[in-house]
N, C-alpha and C positions, 0 to 999 in steps of 0.2 A: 646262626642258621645257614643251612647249604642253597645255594641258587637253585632255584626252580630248573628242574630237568625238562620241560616243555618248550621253555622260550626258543623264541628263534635269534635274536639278537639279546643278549645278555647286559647286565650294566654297563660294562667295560670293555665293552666288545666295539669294534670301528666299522661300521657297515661300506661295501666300496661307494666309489664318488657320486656315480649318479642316483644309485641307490638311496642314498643320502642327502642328498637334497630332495626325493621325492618322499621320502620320510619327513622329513623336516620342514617341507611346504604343508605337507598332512597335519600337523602338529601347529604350525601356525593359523592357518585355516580355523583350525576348533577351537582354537581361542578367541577369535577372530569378532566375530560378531558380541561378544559377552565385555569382553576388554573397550571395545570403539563405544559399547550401549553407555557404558558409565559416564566417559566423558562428558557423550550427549546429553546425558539426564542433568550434569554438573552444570554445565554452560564450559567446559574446556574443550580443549585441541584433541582430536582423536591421533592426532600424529605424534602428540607428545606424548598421548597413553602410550601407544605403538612404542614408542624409543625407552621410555622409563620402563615397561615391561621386559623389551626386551635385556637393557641392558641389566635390571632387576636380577634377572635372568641368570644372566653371566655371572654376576654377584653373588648369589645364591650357592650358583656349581662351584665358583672357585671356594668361595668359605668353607663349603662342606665336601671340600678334596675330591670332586666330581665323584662323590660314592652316592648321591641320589638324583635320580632321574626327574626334578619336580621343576616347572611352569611356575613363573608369577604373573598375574593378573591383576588389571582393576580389581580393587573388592568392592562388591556390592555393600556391605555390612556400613560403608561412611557414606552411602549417598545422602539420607536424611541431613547430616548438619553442614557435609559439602554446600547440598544444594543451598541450604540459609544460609550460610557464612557467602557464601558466592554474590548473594543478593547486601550484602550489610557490610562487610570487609573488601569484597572483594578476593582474588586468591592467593593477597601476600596473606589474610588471615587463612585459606586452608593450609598453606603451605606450613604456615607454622604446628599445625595440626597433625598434618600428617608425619612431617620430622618428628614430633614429638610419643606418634606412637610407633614410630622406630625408635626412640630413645627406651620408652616402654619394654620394647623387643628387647633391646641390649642391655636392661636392668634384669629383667626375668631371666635370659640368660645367664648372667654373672650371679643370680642369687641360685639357679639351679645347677651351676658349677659347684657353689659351695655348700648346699645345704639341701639337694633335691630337690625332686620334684610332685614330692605328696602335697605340700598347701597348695598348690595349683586347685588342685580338687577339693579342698576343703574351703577354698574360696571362692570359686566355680563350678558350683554343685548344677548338676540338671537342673533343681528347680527355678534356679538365677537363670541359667543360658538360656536353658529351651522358652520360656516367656518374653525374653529380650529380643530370639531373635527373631519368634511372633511379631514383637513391636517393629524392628526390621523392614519385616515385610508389609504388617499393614499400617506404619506412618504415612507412606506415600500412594493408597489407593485412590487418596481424592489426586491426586496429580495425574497419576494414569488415565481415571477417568476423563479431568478439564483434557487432557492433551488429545481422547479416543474423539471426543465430541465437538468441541470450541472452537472456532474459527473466527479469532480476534473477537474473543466473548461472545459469539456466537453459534447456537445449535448448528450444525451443518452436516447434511446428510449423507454426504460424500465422506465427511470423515467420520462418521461411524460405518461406514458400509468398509472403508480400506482399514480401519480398527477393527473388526469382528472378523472379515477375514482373515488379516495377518494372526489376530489369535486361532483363530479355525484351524489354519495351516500349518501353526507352530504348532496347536496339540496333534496334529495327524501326522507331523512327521516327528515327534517324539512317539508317538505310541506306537507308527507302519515299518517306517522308513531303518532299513537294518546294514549293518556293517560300517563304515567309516561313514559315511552320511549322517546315521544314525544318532554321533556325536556333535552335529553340525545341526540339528533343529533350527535355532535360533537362528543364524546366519540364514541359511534356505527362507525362514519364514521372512527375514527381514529383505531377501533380495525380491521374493513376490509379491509383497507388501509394496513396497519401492516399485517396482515394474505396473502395478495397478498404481499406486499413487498417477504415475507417469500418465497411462495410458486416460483418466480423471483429469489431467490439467492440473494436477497440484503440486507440480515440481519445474521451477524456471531451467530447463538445459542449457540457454545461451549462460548463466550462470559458469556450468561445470564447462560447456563448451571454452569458454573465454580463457579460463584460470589454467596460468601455466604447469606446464606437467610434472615439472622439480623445485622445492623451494625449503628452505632451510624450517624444520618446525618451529611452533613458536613458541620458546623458550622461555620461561619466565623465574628467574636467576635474581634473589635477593643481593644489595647491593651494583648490582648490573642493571636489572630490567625496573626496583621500583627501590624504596628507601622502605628500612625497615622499621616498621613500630611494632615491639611486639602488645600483641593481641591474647591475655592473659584468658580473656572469655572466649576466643577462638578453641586456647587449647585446652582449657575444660572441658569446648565442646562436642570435640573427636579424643579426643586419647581417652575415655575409659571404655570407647567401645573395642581397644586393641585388645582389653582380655577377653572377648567376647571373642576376638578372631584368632587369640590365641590358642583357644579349643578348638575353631575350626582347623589347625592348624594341626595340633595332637591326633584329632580324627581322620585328617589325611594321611599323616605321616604309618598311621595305623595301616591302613590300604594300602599301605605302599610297603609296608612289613609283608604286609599277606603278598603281595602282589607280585615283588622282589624273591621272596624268600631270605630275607635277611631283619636282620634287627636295627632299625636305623636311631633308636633311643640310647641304642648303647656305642657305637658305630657308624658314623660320626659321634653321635651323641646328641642330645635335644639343644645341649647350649648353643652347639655350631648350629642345628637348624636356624634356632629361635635367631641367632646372635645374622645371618645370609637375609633373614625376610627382615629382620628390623633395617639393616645395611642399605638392602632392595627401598624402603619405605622412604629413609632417610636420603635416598639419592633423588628420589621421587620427589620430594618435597622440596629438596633445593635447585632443580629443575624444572618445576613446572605442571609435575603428573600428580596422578591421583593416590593413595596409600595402596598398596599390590598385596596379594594373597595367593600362596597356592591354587592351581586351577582344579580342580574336578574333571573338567573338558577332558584335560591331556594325561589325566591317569586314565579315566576310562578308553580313550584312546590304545593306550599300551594294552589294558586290560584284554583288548578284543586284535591287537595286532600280535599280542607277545614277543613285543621290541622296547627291552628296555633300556636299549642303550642311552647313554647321556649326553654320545655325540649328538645322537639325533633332537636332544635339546635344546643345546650348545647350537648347533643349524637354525632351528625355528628362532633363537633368539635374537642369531644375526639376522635373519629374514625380517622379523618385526624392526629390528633399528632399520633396514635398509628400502624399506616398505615407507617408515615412519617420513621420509623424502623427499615420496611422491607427492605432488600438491594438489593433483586433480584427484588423487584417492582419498586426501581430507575433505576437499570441496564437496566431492559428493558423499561424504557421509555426515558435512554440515548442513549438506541439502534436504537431507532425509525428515519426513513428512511428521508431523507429531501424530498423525491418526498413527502410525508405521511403531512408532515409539511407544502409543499408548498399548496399542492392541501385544505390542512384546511385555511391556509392563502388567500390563494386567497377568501373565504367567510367569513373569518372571518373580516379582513379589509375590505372590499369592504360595510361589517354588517355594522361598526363604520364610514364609510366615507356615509353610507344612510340617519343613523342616525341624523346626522348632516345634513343633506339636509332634512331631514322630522323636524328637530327644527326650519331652518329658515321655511316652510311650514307654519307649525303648527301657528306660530307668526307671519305671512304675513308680511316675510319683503319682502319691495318693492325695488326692484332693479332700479328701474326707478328715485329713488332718490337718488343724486350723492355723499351724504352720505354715504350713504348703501355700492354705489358700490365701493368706494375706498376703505373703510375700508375690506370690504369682498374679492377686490382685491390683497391688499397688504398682507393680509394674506395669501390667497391661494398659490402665484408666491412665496412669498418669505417661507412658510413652504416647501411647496413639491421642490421647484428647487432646491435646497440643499445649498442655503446661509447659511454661515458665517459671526460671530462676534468674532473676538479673543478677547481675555480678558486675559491679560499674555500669559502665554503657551499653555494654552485649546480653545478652539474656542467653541463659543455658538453657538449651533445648531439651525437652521432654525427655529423648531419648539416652542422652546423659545423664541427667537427674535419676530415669528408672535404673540404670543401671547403677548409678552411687546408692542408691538409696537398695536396689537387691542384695548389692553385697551387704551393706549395713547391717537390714533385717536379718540374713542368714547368719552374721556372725552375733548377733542379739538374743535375737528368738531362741527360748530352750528348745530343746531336742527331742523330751520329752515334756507329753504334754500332762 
């Protein structure tokens, strides 16, 4: 395919200096609030998300010969067994999780070097995805809730009033607010969230006041920072949800065919995508961060600047490591109010359980076929009700099980009924 004849800056095109960094702080910015939110929700370092993304990042452009313009992210898609392995392991067991659905990455890649890339779809049918990532989104709306309301197990009405408006503000400036802002909801909603928290008493300043301006983030490096055992039911726990984000991954790279005007499946090619995010995931893990994904944020960014250059990535990347530093910009985003958290949760999950219901949409599955609805059944009761599978010591979390058990049923269940 030929480059789109609109754009203003091109894939490979080098915008001049200044230019370029204000592109590139633009790009950091919109990821900005989405990327730091994961941490939070984990119990981890926002500074180390900051560095793993960025350098994610660089990974990503160098593998795939800086022929595609794409952001890696926290992914929302592992908070669920994040957040429980966090509370049971600790995060030498996410760590092992997350390495491992980069390992995932770089198996899929080498099987779609040799043999394509048609079972992808024959083993991740809509009717698997879209109910999974339903499950996604609503495993963690009691948590949204405790965090909009509870104030050390207690009702408190301050924190539902700075939870009801932060969601208030985040849907009015997704639905009002237009041009590069526009991509920035989240962020905007979390900094008025935060400035009311403040102005309520429910934020210690002498805290952020105190805490020094630079400090190394905090790194947590197997062998280095803790002694390794591995944690077998860890990574049961997170790696089957990597095929799950491996569609999300095909559906970006889509958007970014249309968006490009170029064919990025064939050029680079899907192995080099797959083979730059699994890379990304797996540096993530042996550092400290959360598993990354392609962003959304920063394509639609491009989509409404028609800059698709890859420096300007390559920029936002280094700006996220060189961000990731600052120690009074983690402090205050450890300070940040759980009403502030809950009221973003409440539209952020509810975003990823739509999602999901606009995939089966979109691919007309029919419910009326008794295929369909078992399958889409036993996912749903059994991700969101909070079943368990023990496996030794660790129990496999609902949301793993629905998805071994989707594929299962899909490749069981006849076809015709």
């Amino acid at each position: 395919m030929d480059k789109k004849q609109d754009v203003i800056l091109d894939v490979n095109d080098k915008p001049g200096f200044w230019l370029w960094i204000g592109l590139s702080l633009q790009h950091m910015f919109s990821m900005f609030g989405s990327t730091v939110i994961v941490p939070l929700l984990v119990g981890l370092s926002p500074s180390i998300a900051l560095f793993t993304s960025g350098v994610g990042t660089l990974i990503h452009i160098l593998v795939t010969q800086k022929k595609i313009p794409a952001y890696m992210g926290s992914s929302f898609a592992f908070i669920v067994p994040m957040k429980y392995l966090m509370q049971v392991t600790g995060y030498p067991g996410i760590a092992q999780g997350v390495i491992a659905v980069g390992v995932i990455y770089l198996i899929v890649a080498l099987l779609i070097s040799m043999i394509g890339s048609d079972w992808i779809d024959n083993l991740l049918p809509a009717v698997v995805v879209g109910p999974v990532v339903i499950v996604i989104g609503l495993s963690l709306a009691g948590s949204a809730a405790n965090d909009a309301m509870l104030n050390n197990g207690n009702y408190d009405y301050k924190y539902v009033i700075v939870s009801l408006v932060t969601l208030l503000l985040a849907i009015f400036f997704n639905m009002y607010v237009k041009g590069f802002l526009g991509f920035m909801p989240i962020l905007l909603a979390i900094i008025c969230g935060y400035v009311l928290s403040i102005a309520m008493g429910l934020v210690n300043l002498s805290t952020i006041a105190n805490a020094p301006w630079f400090a190394m983030p905090k790194f947590e490096i197997p062998f280095v920072s803790y002694n390794v055992k591995f944690e077998w039911g860890a990574i049961i726990a997170i790696a089957p949800i990597a095929f799950v984000t491996i569609t999300e991954h095909l559906g970006h790279l889509m958007v970014l065919d249309e968006l490009t005007g170029r064919n990025y499946f064939k050029n680079p090619g899907l192995n080099r995508t797959l083979t730059g995010d699994g890379l990304a995931s797996v540096f993530a893990g042996l550092f400290g961060g959360p598993a990354v994904t392609s962003y959304g944020e920063n394509i639609g960014v491009m989509a409404i600047t028609k800059i698709h250059s890859v420096y300007v990535l390559i920029g936002a990347a280094i700006f996220a490591v060189l961000f990731s530093f600052i120690n009074k910009l983690n402090v205050l985003i450890m300070q940040m109010p759980l009403p502030v958290i809950g009221g973003i949760s409440f539209l952020l999950f509810g975003t990823i359980a739509s999602s999901g219901i606009k995939i089966m949409i979109e691919n007309q599955i029919d419910l009326a076929k008794k295929r369909n609805l078992m399958i889409i059944s036993t996912i749903l009761v059994i991700g969101v009700g909070g079943f368990m599978l023990k496996i030794g010591t660790l129990p496999l979390n609902g949301l793993a099980v629905s998805v071994i058990l989707g594929v299962i049923l899909n490749l069981v269940l006849p076809k015709n009924e």
